[in-house]
N, C-alpha and C positions, 0 to 999 in steps of 0.2 A: 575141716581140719581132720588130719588123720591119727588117731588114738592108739596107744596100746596101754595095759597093763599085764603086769608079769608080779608074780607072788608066789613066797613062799613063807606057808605061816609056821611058827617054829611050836613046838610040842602043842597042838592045835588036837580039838575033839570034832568030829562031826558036827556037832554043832556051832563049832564057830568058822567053817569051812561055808555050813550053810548062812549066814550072816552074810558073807562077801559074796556068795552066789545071789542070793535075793537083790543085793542091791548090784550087781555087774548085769540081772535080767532084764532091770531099770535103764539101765543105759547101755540095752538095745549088743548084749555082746555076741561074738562071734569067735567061735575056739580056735584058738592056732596050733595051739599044743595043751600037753596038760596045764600050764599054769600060767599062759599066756592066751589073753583075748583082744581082739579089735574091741574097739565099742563105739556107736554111731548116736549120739546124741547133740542137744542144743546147747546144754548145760556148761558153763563157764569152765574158768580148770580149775575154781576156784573151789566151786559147789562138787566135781566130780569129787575132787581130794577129799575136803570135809564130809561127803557119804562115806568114802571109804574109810578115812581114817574115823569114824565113829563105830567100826563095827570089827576094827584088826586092835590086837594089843600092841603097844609099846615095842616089843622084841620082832614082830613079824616083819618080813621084807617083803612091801609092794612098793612096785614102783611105776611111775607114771609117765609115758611117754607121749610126747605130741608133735608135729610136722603143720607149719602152717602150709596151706595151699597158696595163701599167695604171694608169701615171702622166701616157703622154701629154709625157715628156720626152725632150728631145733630144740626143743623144750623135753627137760629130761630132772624130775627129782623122786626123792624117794618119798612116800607118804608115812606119816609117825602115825601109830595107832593112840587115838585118844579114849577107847574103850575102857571101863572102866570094868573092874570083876566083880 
């Protein structure tokens, strides 16, 4: 299955840039642009989302895209940040 995410986190520090970076290295990414990555992993869309949305706040926009290989359909939402402050 072929992945992307795309993010933009809104009044964001360093530090919670690095939060989403740690966990997009986990799931194997590869840069497309600045705020856009492939990512190559086993992991469900289920458990991708629930990484990411544990470490973006509530206001941020990530969003999750997916292409199956063998259907050829298209899977596309945005993930809510469950981080807490």
């Amino acid at each position: 299955m072929k992945r992307i995410i795309a993010y933009d986190l809104v009044d964001s520090t360093g530090s919670d840039y690095q939060d989403l970076y740690d966990v997009l290295d986990e799931l194997n990414r590869t840069r497309i642009n600045e705020s856009t990555y492939w990512i190559d992993t086993e992991l469900s869309q289920t458990d991708i989302i629930n990484k990411i949305a544990a470490v973006i706040d509530k206001n941020d926009k990530v969003f999750y895209i997916s292409v199956s290989s063998r259907t050829n359909k298209l899977f596309a939402d945005r993930i809510v940040g469950t981080k807490s402050k």
